[in-house]
Backbone as a printed PyTorch tensor [residue, N CA C, xyz], in Angstrom:
tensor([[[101.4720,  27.2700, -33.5450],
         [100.2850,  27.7820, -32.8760],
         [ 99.2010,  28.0590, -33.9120]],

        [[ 98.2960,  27.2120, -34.0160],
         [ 97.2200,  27.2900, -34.2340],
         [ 95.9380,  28.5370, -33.9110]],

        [[ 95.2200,  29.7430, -34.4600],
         [ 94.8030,  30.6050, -34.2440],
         [ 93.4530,  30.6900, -35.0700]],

        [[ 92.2100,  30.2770, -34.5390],
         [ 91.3520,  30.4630, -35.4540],
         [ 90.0940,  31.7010, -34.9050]],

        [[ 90.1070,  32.6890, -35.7040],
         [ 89.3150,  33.7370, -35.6950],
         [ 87.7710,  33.7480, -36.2200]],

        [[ 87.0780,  33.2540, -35.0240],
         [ 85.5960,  33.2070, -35.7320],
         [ 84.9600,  35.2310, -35.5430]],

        [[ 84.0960,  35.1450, -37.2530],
         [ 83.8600,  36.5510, -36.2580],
         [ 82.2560,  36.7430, -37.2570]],

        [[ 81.7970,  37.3090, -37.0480],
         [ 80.0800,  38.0400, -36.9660],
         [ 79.8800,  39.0130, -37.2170]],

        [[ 78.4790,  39.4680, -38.2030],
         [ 77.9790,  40.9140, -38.2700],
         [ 76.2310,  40.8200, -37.8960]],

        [[ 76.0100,  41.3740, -37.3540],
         [ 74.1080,  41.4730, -37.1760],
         [ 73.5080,  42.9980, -37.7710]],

        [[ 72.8240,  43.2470, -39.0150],
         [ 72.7010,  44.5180, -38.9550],
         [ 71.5580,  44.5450, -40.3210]],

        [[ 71.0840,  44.9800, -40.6750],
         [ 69.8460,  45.4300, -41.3780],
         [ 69.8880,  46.2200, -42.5460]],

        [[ 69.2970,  47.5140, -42.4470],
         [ 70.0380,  48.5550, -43.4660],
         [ 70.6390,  49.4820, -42.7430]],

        [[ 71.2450,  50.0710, -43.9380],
         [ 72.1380,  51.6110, -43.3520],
         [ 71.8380,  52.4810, -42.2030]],

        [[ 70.2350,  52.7830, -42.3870],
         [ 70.2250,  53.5680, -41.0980],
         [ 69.6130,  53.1450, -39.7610]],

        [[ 70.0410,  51.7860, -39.8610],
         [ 69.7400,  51.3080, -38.5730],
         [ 70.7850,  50.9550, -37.9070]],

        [[ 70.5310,  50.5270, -36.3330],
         [ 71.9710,  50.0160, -36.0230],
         [ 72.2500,  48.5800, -35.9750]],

        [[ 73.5730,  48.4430, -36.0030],
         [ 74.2620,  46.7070, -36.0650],
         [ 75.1580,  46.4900, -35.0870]],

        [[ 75.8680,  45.1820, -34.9930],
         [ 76.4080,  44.8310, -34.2060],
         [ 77.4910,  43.7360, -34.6250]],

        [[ 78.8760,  43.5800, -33.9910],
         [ 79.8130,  42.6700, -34.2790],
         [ 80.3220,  41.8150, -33.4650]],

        [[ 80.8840,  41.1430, -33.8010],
         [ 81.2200,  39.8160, -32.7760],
         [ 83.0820,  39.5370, -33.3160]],

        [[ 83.2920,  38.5800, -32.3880],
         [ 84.6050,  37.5200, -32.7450],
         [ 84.9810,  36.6650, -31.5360]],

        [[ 85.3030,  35.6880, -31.4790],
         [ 85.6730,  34.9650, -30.8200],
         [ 87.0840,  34.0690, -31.4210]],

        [[ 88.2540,  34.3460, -30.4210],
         [ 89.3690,  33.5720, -30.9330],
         [ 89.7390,  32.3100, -30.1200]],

        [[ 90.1670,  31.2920, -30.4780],
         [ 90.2440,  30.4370, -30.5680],
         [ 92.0380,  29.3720, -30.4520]],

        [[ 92.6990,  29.2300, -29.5520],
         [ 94.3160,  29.0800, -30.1070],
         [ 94.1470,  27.2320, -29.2630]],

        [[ 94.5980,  27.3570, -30.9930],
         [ 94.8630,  25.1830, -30.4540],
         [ 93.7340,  24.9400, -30.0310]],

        [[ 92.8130,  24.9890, -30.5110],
         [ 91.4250,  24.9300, -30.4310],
         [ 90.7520,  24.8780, -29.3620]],

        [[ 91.2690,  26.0340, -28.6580],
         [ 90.7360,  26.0730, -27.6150],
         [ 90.0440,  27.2680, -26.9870]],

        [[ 89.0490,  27.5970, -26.2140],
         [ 88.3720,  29.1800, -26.5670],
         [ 89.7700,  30.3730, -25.4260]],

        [[ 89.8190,  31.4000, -26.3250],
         [ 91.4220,  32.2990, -25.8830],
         [ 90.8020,  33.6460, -25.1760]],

        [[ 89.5690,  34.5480, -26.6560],
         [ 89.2010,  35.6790, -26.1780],
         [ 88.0680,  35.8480, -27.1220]],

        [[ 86.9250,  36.7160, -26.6120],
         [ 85.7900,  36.8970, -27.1940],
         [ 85.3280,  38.5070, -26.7580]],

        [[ 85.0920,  39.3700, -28.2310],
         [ 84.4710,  40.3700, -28.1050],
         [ 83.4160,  41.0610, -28.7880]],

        [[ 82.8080,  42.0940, -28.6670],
         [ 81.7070,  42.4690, -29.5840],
         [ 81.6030,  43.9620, -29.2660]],

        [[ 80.8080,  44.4000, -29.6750],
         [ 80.5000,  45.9310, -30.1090],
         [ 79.3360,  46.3510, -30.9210]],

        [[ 78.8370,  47.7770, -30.4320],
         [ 78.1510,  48.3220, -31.2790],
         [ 78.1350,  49.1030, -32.3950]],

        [[ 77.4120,  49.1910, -33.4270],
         [ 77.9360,  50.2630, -34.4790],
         [ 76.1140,  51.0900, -34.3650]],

        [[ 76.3390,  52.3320, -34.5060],
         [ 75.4370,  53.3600, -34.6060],
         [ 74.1060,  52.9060, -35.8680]],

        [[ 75.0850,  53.0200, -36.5250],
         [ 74.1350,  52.5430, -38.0650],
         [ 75.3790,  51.8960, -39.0770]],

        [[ 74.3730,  50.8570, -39.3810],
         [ 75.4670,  49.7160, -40.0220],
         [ 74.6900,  48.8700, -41.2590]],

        [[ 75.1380,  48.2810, -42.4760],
         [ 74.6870,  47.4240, -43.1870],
         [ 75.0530,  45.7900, -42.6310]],

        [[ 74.8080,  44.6540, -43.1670],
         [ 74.8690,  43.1530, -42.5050],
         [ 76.3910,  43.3700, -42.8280]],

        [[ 76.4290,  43.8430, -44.3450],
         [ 78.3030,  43.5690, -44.6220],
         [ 79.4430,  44.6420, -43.9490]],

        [[ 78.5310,  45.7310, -43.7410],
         [ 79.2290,  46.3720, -42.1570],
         [ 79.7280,  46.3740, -41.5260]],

        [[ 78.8720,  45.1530, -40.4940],
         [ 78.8270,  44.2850, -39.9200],
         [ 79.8420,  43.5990, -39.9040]],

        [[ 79.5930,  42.4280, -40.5890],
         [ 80.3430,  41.4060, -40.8350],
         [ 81.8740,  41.8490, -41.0560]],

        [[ 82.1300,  43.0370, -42.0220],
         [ 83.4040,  43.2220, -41.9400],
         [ 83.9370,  43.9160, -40.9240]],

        [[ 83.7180,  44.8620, -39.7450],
         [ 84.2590,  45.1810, -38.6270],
         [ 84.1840,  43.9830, -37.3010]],

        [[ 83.5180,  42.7190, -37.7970],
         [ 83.8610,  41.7650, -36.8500],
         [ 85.0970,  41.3780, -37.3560]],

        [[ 85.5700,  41.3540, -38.5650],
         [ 86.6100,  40.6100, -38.9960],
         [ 87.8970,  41.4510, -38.8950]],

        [[ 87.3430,  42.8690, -39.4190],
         [ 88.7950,  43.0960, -38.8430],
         [ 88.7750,  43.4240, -37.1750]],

        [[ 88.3520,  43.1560, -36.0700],
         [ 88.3560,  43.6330, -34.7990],
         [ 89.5040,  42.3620, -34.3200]],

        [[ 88.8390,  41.2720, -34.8330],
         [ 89.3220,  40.1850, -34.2080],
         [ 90.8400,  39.5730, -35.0540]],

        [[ 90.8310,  40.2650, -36.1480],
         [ 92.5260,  39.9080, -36.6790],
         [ 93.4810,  41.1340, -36.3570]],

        [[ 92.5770,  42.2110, -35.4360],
         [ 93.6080,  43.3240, -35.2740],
         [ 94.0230,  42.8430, -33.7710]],

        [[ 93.0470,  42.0560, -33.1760],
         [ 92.6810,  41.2370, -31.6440],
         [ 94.3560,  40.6600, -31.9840]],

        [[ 94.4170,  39.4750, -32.9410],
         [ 95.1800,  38.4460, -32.9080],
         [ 96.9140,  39.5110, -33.3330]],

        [[ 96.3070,  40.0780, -34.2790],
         [ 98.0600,  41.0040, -34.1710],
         [ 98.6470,  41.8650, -33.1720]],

        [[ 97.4080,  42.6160, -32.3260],
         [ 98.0390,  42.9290, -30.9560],
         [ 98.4060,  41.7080, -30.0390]],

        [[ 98.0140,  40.9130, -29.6920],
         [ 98.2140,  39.4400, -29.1980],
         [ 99.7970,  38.5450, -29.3850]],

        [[100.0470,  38.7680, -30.7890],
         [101.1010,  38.3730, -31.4570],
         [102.4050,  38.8540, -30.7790]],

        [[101.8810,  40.4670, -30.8980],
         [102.7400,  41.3860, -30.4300],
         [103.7030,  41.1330, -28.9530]],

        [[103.0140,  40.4130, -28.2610],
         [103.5730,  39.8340, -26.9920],
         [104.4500,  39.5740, -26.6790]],

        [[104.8010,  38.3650, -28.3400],
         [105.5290,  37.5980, -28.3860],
         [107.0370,  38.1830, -28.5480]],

        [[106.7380,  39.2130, -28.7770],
         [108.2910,  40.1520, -29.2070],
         [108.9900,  39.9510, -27.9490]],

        [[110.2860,  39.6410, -28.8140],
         [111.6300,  39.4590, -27.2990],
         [111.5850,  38.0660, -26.3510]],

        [[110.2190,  37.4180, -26.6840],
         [110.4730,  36.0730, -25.7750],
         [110.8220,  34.7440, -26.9780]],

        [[110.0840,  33.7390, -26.8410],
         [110.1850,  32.6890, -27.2870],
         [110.2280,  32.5240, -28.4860]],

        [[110.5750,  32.3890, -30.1140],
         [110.1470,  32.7730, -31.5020],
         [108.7850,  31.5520, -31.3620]],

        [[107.9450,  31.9570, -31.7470],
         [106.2650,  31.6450, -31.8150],
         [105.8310,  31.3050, -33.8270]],

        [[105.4510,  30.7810, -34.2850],
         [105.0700,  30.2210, -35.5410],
         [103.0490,  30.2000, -35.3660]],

        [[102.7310,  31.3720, -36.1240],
         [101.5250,  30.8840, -35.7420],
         [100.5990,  31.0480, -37.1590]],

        [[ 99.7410,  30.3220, -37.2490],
         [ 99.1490,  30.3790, -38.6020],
         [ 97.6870,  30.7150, -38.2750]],

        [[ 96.9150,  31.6230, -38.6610],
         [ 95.5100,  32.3900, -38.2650],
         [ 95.0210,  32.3300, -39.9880]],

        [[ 93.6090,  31.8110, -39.5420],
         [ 92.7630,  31.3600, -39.9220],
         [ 90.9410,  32.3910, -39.1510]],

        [[ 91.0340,  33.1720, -40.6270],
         [ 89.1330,  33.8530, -40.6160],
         [ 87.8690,  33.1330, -40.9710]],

        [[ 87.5550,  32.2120, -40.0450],
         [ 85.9470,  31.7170, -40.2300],
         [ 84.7400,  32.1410, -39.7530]],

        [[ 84.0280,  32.1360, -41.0800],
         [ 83.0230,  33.0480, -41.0160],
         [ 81.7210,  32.7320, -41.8570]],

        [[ 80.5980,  32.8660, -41.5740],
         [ 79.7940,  32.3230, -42.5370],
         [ 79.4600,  33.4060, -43.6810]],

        [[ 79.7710,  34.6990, -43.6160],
         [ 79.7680,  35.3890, -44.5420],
         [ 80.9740,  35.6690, -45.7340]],

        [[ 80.1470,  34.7570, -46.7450],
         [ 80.9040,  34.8540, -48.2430],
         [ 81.7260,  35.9620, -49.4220]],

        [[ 80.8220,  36.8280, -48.7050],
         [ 81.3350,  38.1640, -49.3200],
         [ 82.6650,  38.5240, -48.7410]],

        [[ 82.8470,  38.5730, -47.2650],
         [ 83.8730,  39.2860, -46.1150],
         [ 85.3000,  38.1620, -46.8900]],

        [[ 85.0570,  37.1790, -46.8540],
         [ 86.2300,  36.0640, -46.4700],
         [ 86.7570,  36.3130, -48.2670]],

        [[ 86.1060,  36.3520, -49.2700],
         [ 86.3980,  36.6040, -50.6030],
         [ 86.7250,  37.9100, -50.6570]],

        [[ 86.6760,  38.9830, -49.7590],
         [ 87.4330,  40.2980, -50.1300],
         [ 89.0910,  39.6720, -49.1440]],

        [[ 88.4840,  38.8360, -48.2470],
         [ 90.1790,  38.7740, -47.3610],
         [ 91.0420,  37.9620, -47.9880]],

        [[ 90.7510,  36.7650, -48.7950],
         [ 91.7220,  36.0930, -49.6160],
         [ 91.6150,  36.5100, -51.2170]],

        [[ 90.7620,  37.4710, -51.6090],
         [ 91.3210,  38.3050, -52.8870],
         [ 90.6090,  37.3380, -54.3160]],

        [[ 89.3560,  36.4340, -53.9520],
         [ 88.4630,  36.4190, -54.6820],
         [ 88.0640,  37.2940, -55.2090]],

        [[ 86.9760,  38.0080, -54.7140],
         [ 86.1870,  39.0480, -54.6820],
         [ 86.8070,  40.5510, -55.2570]],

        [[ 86.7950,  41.4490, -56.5420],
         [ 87.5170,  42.7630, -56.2020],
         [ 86.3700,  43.1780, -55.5330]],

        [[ 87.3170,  44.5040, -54.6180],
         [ 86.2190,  45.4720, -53.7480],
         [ 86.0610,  46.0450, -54.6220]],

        [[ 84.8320,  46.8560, -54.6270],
         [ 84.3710,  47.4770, -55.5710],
         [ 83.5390,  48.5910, -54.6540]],

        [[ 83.2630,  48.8450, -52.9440],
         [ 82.1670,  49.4500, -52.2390],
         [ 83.6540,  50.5260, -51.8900]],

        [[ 83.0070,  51.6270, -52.7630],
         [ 84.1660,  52.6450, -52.1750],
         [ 84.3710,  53.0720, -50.8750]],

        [[ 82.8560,  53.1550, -50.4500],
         [ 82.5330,  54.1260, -49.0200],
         [ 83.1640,  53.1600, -47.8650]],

        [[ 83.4790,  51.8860, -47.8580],
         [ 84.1450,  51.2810, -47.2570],
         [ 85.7860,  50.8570, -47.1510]],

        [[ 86.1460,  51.6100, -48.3650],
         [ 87.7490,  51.5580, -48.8290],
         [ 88.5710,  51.7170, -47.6900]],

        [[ 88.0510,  52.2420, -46.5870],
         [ 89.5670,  52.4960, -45.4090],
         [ 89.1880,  51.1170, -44.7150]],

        [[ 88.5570,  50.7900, -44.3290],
         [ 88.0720,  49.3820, -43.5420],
         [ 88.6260,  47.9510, -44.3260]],

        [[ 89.0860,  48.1230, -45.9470],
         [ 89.1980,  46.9740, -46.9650],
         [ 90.7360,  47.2070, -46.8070]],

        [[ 91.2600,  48.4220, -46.7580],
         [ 92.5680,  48.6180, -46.4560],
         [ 93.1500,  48.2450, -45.6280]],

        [[ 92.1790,  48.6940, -44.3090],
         [ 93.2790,  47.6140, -43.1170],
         [ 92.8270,  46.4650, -42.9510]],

        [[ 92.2510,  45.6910, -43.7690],
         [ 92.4020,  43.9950, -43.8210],
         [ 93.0100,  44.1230, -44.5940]],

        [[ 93.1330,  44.1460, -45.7860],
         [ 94.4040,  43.9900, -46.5440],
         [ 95.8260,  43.8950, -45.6470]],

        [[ 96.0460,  45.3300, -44.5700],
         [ 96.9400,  45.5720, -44.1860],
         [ 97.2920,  44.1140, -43.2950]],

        [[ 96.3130,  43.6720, -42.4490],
         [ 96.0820,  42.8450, -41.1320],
         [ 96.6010,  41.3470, -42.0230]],

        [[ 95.8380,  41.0090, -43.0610],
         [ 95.7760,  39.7090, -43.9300],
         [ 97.4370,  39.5790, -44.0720]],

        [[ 97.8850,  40.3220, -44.3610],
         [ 99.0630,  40.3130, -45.2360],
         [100.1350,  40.5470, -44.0300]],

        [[100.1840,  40.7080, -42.5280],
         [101.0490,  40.9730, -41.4550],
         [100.7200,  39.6860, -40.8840]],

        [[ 99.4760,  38.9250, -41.0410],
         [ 99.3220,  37.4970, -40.2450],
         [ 99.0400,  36.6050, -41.3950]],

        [[ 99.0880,  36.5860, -42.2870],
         [ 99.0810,  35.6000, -43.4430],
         [ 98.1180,  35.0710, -43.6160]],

        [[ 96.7200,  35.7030, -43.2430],
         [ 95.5370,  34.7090, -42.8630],
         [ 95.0400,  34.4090, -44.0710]],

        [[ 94.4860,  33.1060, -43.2420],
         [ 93.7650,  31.7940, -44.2880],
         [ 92.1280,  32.0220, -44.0780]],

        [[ 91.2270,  31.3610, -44.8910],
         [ 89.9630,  31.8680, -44.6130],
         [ 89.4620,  30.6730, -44.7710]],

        [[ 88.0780,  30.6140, -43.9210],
         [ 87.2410,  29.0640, -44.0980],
         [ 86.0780,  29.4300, -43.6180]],

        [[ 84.9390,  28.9480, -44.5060],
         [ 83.9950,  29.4240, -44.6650],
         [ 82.5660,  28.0950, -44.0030]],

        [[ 82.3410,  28.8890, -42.6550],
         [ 81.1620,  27.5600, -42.1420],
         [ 79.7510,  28.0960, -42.0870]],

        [[ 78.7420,  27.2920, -42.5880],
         [ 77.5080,  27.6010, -42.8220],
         [ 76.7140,  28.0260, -41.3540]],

        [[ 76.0910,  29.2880, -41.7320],
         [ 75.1940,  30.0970, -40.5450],
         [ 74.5610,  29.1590, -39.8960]],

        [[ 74.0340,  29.0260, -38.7680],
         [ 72.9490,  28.4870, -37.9140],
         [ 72.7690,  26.7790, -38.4030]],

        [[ 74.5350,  26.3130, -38.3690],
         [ 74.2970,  24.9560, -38.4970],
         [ 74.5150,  24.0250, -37.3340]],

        [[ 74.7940,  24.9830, -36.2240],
         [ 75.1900,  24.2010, -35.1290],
         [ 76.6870,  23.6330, -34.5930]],

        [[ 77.5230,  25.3290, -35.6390],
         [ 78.7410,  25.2690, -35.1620],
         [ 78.7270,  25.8820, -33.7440]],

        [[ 79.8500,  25.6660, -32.5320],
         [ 79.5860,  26.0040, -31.5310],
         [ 79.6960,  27.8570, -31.5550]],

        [[ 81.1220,  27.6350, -31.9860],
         [ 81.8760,  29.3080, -32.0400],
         [ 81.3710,  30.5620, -32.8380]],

        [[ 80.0550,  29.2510, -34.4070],
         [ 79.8610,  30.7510, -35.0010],
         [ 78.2890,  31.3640, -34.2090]],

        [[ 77.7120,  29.8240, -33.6930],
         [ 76.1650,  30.4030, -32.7270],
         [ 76.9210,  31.5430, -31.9590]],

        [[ 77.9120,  31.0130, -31.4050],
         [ 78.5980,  32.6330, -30.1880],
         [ 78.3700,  33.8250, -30.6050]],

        [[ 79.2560,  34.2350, -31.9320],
         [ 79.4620,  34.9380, -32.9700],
         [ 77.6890,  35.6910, -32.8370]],

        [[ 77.2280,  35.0180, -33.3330],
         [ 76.1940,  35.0850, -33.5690],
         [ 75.4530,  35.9260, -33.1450]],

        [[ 75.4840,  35.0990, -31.3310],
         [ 74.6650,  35.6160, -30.1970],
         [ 74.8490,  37.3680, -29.9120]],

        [[ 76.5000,  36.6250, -29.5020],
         [ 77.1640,  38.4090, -29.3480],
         [ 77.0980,  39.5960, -30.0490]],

        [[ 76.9250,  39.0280, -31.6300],
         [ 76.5060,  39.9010, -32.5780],
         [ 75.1100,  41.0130, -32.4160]],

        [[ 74.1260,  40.0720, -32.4850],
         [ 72.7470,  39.9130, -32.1370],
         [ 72.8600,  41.1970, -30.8870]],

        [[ 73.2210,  40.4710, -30.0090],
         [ 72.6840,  41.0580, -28.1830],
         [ 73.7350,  42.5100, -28.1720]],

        [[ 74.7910,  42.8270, -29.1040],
         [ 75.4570,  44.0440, -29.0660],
         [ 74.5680,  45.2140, -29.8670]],

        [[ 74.1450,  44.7410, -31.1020],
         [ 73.4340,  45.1240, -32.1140],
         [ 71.9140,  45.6860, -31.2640]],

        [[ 71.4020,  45.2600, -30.2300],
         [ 70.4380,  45.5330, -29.8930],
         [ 70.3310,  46.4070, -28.4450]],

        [[ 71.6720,  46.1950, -28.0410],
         [ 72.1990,  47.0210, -26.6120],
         [ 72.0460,  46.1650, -25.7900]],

        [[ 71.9790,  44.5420, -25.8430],
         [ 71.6630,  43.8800, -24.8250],
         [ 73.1110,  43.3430, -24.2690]],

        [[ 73.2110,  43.3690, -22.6230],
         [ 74.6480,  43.0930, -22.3140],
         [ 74.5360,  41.6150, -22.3500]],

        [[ 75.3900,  40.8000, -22.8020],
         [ 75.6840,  39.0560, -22.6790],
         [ 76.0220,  38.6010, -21.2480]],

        [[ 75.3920,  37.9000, -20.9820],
         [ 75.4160,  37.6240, -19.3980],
         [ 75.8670,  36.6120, -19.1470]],

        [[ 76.3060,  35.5560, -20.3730],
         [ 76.3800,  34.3000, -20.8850],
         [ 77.8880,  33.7960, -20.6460]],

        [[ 78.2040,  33.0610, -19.9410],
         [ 79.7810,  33.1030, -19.7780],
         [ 80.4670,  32.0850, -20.9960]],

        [[ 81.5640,  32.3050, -21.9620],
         [ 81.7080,  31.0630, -23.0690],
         [ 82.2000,  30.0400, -21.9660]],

        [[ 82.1820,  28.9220, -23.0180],
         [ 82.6160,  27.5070, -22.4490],
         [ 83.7500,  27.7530, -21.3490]],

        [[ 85.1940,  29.2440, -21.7310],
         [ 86.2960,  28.7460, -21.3210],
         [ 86.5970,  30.6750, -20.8500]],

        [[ 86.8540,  30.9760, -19.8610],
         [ 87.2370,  32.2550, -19.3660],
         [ 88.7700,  32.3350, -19.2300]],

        [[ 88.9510,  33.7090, -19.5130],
         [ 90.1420,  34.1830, -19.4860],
         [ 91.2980,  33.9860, -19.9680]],

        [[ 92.0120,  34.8290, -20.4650],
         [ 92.9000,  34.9170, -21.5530],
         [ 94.4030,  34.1440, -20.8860]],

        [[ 93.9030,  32.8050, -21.0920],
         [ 95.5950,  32.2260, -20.5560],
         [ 95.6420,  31.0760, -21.5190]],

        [[ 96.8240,  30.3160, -21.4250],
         [ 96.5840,  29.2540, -22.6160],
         [ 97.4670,  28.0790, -21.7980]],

        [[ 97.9470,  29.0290, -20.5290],
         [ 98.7840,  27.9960, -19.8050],
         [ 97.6400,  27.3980, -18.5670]],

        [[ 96.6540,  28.0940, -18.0620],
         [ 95.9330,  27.8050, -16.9050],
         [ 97.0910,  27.4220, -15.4530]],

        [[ 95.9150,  26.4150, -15.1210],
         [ 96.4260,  26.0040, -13.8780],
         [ 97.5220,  24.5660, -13.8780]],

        [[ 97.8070,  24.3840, -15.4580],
         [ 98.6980,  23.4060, -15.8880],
         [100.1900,  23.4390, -14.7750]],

        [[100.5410,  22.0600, -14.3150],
         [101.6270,  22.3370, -13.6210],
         [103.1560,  21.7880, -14.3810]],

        [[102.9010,  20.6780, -15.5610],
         [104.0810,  20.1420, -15.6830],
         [105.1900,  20.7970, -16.4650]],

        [[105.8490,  21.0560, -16.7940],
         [106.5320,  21.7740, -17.3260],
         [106.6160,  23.1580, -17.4050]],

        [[105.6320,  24.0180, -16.3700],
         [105.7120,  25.1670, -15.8320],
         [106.4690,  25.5390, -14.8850]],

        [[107.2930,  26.7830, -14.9480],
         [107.6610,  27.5320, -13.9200],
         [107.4120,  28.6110, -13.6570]],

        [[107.9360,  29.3520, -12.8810],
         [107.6780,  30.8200, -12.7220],
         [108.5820,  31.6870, -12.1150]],

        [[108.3970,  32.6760, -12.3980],
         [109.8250,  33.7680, -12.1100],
         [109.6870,  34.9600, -11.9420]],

        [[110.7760,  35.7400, -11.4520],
         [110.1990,  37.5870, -11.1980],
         [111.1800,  37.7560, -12.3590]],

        [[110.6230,  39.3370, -13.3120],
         [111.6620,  39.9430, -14.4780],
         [110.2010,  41.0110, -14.0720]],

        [[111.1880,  42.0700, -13.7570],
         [111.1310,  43.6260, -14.1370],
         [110.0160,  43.5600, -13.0080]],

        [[109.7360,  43.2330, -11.8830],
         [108.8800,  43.6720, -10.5960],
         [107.1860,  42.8690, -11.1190]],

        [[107.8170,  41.8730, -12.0350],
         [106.6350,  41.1580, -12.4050],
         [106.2650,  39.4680, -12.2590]],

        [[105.6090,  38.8800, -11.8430],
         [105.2960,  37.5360, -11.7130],
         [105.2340,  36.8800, -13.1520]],

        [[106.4920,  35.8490, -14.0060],
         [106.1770,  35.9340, -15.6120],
         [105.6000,  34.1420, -14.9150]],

        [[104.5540,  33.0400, -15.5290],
         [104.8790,  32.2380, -15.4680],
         [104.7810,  31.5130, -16.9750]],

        [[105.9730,  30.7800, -17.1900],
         [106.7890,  29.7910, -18.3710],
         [106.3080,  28.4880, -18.9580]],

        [[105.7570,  28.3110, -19.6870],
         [105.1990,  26.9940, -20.3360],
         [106.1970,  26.0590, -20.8140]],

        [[107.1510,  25.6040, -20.5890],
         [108.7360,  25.0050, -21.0300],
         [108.0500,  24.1190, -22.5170]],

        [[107.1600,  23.6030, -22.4580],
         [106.7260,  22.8120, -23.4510],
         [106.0410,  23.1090, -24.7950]],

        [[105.1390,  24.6460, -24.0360],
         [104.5550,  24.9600, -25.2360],
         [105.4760,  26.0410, -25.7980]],

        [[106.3970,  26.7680, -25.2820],
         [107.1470,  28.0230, -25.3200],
         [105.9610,  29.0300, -25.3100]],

        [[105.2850,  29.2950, -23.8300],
         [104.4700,  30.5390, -23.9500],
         [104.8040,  30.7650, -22.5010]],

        [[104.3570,  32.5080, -22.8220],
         [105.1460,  33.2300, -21.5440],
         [103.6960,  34.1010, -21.1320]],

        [[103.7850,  33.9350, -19.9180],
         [102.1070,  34.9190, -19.4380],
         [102.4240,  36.0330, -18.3280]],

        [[102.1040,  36.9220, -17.9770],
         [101.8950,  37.6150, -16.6010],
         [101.2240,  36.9620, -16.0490]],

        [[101.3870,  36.5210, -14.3950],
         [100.7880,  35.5170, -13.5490],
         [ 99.6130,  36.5220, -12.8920]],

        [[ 98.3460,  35.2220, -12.8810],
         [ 97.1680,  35.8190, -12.6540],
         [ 97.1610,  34.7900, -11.9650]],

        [[ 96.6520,  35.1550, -10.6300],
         [ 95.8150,  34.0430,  -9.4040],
         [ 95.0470,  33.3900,  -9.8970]],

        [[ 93.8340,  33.7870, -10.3380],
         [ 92.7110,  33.6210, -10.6360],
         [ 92.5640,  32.5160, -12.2260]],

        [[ 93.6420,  32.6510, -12.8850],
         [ 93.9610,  31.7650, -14.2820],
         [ 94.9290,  30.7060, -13.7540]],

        [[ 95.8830,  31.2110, -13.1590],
         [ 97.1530,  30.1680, -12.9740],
         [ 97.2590,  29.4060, -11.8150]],

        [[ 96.3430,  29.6340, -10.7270],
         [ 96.5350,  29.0040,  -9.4480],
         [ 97.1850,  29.2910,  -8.2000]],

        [[ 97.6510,  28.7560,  -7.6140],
         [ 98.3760,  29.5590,  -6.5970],
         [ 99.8440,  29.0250,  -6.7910]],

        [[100.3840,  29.7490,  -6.8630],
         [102.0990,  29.6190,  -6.8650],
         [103.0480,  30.5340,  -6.4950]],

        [[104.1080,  30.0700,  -6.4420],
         [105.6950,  30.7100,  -5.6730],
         [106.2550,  31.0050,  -6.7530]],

        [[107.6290,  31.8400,  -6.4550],
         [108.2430,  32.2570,  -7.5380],
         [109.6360,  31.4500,  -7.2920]],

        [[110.3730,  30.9720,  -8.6590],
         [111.2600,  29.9410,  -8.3790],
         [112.6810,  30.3270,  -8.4720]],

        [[112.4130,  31.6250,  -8.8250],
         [113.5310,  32.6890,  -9.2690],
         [113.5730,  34.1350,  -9.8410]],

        [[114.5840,  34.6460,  -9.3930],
         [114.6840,  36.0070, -10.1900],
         [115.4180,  36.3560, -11.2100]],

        [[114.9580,  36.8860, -12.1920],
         [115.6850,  37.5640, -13.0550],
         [116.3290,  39.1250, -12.9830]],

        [[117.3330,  39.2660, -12.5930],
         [118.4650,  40.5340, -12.0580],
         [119.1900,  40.8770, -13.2440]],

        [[118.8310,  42.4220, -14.1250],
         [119.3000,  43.2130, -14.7460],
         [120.7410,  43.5450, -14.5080]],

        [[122.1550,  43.1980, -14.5900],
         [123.5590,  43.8470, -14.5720],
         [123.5980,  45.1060, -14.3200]],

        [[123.5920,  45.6950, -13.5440],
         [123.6750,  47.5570, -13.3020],
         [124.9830,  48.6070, -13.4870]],

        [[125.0300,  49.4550, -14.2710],
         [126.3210,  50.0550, -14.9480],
         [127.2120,  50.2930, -13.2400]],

        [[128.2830,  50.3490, -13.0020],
         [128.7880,  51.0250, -11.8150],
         [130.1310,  52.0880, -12.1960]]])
């Protein structure tokens, strides 16, 4: 599994306010996208609370995976800011104290998802970092995004039928990707309309 973390900072000087972005990306395909405001923020601020939002995004995400299918996934931080991606692969020493707890938990995040970093130039007409961008921008300024991305909602199985099934475990609708090994809570609205093909029944002490 393929995981690429685009993410964004919009912000000025210190005592103004900024804004962050990320958009993730799995098997190249759009997964989840978020943003936020910060009160008062610098650009590298910025830029670094997009990065860690969206690799703390991908390790809660990960987390899923516990107890089902074993999952292999390799995550990847692209970003057009040079500074952020050289403190995450250990170019760069930090040296900005006042930011030391924020450098810590990327460190922490980098080193629990192994991330790789790749670095794409601002306002060249990548799709994911204009997003980045936008969301950055329109959070940073209080403006709500009205803008829907290319691809909604957090499923990776959709309305795919071949090698899907579906099943009840624990008073829940799970449906099964047999091909990709991914496991979802069934959503109407992502997965389509479907039946359940079986139950899963817990052994009960007597």
């Amino acid at each position: 599994m393929n995981i690429d973390v685009y993410s964004d900072g919009s912000a000025t000087t210190s005592d103004k306010a900024g804004g962050w972005a990320f958009v993730v990306l799995i098997d190249g395909k759009f997964h989840h996208e978020h943003s936020g405001y910060l009160e008062s923020a610098t650009n590298n601020d910025a830029e670094l609370v997009g990065a860690l939002n969206g690799l703390e995004y991908v390790l809660n995400y990960s987390c899923t995976f516990q107890g089902s299918f074993p999952v292999e996934m390799e995550v990847t931080l692209i970003s057009d800011s040079e500074i952020v991606l050289n403190w995450t692969n250990g170019t760069y020493k930090f040296k900005q104290i006042d930011k030391l707890p924020l450098y810590e938990q990327l460190c922490r995040l980098v080193k629990k998802l192994n991330v790789k970093t790749k670095w794409v130039k601002g306002h060249s007409g990548d799709i994911w970092n204009s997003r980045c961008d936008k969301l950055a921008n329109n959070a940073r300024k209080g403006i709500k995004d009205l803008d829907k991305s290319p691809q909604n909602g957090d499923t990776r199985i959709g309305v795919k039928k071949t090698g899907v099934v579906t099943l009840w475990f624990h008073d829940q609708l799970k449906v099964i990707d047999l091909e990709n090994n991914i496991v979802e809570n069934y959503d109407r609205e992502l997965h389509g309309k479907r039946g359940s093909i079986m139950e899963i029944r817990e052994e009960k002490s007597r």
